[in-house]
N, C-alpha and C positions, 0 to 999 in steps of 0.2 A: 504494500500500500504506500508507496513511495509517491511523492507528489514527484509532477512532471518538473517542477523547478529544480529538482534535485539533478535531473537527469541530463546528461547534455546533447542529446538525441531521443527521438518519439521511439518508440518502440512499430514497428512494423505488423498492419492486420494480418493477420493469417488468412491464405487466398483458401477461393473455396475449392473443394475439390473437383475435378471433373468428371459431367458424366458419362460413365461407360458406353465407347460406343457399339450398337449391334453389329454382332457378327456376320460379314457379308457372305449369302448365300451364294453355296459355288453354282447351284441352278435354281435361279427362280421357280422354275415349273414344278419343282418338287414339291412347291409347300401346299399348292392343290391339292385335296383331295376332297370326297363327295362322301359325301355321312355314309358309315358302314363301310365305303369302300376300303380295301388294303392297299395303301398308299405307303410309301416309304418318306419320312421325314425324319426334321429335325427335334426330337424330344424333351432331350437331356444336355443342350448348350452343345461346344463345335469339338467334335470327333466322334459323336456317337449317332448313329443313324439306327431307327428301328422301324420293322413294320407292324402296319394298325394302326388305325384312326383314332383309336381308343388307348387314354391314358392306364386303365387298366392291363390292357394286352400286352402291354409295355412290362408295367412292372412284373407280370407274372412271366414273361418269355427271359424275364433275368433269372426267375426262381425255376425255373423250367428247364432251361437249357444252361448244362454248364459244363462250358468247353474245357479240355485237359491241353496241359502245353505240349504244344504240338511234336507229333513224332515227323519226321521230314524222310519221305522214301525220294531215293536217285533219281536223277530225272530218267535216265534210261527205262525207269518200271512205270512212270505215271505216264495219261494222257488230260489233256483240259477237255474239256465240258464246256461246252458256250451257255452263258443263264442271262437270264433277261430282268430286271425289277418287274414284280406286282405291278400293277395298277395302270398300263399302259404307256408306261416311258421306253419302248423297243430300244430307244435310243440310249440306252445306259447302261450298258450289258458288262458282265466279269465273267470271269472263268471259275472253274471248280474242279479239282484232282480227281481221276481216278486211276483204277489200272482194271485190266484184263489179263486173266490167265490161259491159255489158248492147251487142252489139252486134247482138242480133237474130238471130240464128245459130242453127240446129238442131244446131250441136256444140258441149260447153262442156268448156275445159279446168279439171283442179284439180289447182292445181299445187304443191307440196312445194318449199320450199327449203332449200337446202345450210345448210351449217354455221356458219359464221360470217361469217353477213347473215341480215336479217329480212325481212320485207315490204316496208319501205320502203327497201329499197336499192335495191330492181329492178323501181321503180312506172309508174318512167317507162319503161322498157324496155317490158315487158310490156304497157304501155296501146300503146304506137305498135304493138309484134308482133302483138296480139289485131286492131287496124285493120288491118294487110296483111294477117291470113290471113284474116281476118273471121271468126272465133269469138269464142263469150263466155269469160272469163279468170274466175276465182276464183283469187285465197290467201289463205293463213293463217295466223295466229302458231303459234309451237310454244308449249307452255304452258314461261315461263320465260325468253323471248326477247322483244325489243323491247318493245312496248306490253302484253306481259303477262306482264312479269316484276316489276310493284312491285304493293303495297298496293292503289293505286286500279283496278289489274286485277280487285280480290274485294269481294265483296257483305262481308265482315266482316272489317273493319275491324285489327280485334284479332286475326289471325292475320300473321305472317310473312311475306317475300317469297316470291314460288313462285320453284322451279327445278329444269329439264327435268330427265326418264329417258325410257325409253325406252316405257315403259308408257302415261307420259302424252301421248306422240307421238302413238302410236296412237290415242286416247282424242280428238285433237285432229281429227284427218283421218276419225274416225268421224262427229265432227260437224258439220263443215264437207260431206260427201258427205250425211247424213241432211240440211242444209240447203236443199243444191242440190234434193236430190227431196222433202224434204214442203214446205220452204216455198215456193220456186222453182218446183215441179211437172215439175221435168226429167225425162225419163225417163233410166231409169240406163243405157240404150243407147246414149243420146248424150254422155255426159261421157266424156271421156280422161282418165286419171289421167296426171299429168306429174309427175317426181322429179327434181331436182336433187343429185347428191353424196346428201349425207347424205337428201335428201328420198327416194331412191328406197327406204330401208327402209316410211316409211310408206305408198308407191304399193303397193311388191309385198307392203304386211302388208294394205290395202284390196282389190288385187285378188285377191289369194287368198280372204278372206273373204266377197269377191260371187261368185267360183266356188265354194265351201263350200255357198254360203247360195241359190245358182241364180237370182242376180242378174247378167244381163247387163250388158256394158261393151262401149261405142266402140272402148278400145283403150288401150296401154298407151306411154308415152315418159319412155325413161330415159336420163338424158344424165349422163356418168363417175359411172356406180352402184359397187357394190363388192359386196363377194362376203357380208363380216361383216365388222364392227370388228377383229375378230384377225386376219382373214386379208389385210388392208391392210399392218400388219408381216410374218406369218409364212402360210408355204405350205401350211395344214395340207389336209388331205383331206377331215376329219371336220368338225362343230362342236363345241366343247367347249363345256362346261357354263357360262353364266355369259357368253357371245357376244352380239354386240349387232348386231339389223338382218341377223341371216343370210338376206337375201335368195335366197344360192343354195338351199334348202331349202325356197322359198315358190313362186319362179317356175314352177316344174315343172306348178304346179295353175292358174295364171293361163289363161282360159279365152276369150281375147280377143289381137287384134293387139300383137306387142310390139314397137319399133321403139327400135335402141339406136345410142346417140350416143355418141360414146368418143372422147377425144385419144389420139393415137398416142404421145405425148411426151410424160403426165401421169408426174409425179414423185411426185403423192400417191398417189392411187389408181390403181394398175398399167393397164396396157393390157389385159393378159389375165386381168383382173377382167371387163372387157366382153364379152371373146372366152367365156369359163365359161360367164357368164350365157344369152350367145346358144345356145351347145349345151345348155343345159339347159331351155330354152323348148319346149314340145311343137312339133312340124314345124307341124303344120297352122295356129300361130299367128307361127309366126317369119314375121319381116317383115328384109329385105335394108336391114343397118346401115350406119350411117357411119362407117367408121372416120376421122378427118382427120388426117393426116401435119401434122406441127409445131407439133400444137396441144399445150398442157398440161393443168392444171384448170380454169382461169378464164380462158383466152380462147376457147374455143370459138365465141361467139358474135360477137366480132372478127372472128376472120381466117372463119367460114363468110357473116358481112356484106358482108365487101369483097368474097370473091371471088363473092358471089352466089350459094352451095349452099344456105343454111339454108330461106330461103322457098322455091323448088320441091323439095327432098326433104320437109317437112311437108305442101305443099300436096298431094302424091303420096302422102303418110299418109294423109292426110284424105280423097281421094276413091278409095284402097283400101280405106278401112274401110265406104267408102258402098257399094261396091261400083261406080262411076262412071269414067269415064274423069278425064282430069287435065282435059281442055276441058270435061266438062261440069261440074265441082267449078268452075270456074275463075268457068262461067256462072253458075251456082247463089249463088256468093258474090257477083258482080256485082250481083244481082240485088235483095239485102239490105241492101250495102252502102253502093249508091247510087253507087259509083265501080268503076272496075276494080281488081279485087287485081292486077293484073299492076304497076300502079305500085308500086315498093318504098317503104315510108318512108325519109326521110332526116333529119340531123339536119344542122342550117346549121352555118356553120363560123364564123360570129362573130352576133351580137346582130341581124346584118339577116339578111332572108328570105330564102333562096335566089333568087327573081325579083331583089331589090335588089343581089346579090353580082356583081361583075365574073368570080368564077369559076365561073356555072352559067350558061351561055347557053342550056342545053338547058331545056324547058319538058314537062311533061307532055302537052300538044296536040302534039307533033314530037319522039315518041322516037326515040332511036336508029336502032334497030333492033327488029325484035318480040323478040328472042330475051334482045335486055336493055332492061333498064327503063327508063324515065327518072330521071335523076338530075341532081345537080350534077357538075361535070366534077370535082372536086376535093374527095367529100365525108367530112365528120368520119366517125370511127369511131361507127356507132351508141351508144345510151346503152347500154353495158354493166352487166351488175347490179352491175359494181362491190366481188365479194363478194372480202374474203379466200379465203386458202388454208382450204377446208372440206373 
């Protein structure tokens, strides 16, 4: 409280602060969008882009989808995917990873994976599974996950990172199945769609729309599906409004084999999510599931390895959908493969081959027995996808 006569200079106001200016949109056209429609804007301030018009949609596709840091496969193994925004922007298109496994096979699976893994977490699994059942394998990134969730995913440069809804799922597995049959030339009676977790929304949003559209399908495999995002926490009856992947509401129309895979002992997604989906499958396409006792979410593929279910319950998918016996699927694939599928793959249990290891005496030439495979007497647990809790 100094008087000014004390002082030999005024003291200087304090300027006021200035205001922030808004961030300049890189495309005006974006900020359109028409009530209900799925439009791709700006939400959450400048680097984050979501789709849906609704501030809701927003927040739950953060609690929904949740990307793991990415596994990055060589370029030599992946190819892009041309994708387009929602809502009619043609003009704003990225790319999305996949890859194709080419084993010469008259059935190709396209397979959807869970929630939190990408493609490359379950590359190596999938390439050795694809060789024992001898089918060709497709996956594909979700738009927003692993290899196409930055910048150098899109053709322009000056837009924002992408990150998944549920719109854009779809959008994803629309063109990863239109690749398999225009570029590919597959016929769409011999692909299986395959879902993992979170992947089987996009299987039973594809196989609905090729029974809509009186495009036949091989057949359907959904391994710990779920009913709808909401009804994973709560029991409802109905869907509500604003539900995410309500698969049970889609399957009813799936117009093809469906064969479902379920842990008895998953803590994510209930048991009798699996059990729903199977009563609500049309009779004439339910296919006799697996339930496996002790399994959870993410070892199913463990413990049905060791004990030996997983390869003949799929190889007995596979020549039901041919209409074949299981001997003559068995021949068939023999025949392409070049080896017997009855050999299981195995994975060595340190850096030497199996032939070099003290603990696999047993040799492919002097199996067991016909009824089991040959193997190592002591082998590692297959490459598992490794995926978090999805």
């Amino acid at each position: 409280q100094l008087s000014s006569a004390l002082l030999p200079f005024s003291l200087p106001k304090p300027k006021p602060k200035p205001k922030p200016k808004p961030n300049p949109d890189p495309n005006p056209a974006l900020r359109h969008a028409s009530d209900g429609e799925a439009a791709w804007g700006r939400e959450r301030g400048p680097g984050v882009w979501r789709a849906g018009g609704v501030a809701m949609g927003a927040v739950l596709s953060t609690v929904v989808f949740q990307p793991p840091p990415p596994v990055y496969l060589s370029r030599h193994r992946i190819f892009w995917l041309s994708r387009h925004y929602h809502g009619g922007y043609d003009d704003i298109g990225y790319e999305i990873p996949a890859y194709f496994l080419d084993r010469g096979s008259n059935l190709t699976i396209l397979f959807s994976h869970g929630n939190a893994e990408d493609i490359g977490y379950s590359f190596s699994w999938f390439s050795e599974l694809s060789q024992a059942l001898g089918v060709n394998f497709m996956a594909y990134e979700y738009t927003g996950y692993g290899m196409a969730r930055g910048r150098f995913a899109m053709r322009r440069p000056d837009l924002p990172r992408l990150e998944p809804s549920e719109e854009a799922v779809y959008g994803d597995v629309e063109a990863a199945f239109r690749w398999l049959t225009e570029v590919k030339g597959i016929p769409s009676e011999q692909i299986i769609l395959y879902g993992r977790s979170l992947g089987s929304g996009p299987s039973c949003y594809m196989a609905q729309k090729c029974a809509r559209e009186g495009v036949k399908l091989a057949g359907l495999i959904l391994q710990s599906p779920l009913l709808s995002i909401y009804r994973v926490t709560f029991d409802f009856r109905f869907t509500l409004p604003g539900d995410f992947f309500a698969n049970i509401d889609r399957i009813g129309e799936v117009e093809a084999p469906v064969f479902i895979i379920h842990g008895v002992d998953d803590p994510i997604v209930p048991f009798w999510h699996g059990q729903a989906l199977l009563r609500a499958v049309s009779e004439p396409y339910r296919v006799k599931p697996m339930w496996v006792r002790g399994a959870g979410h993410n070892n199913i593929e463990v413990l049905l390895s060791l004990d030996r279910r997983l390869m003949p319950a799929l190889r007995e998918f596979f020549a039901k959908i041919r209409g074949m016996t299981l001997a003559e699927w068995l021949e068939e694939s023999r025949n392409y493969l070049g080896v017997s599928p009855r050999q299981e793959f195995r994975t060595p249990v340190d850096s030497r081959t199996p032939a070099d290891s003290p603990a696999s005496p047993a040799s492919p030439a002097s199996p067991a027995s016909p009824a089991s495979p040959a193997s190592p007497a002591s082998p590692a647990s297959p490459a598992s996808p490794a995926s978090p809790a999805s």
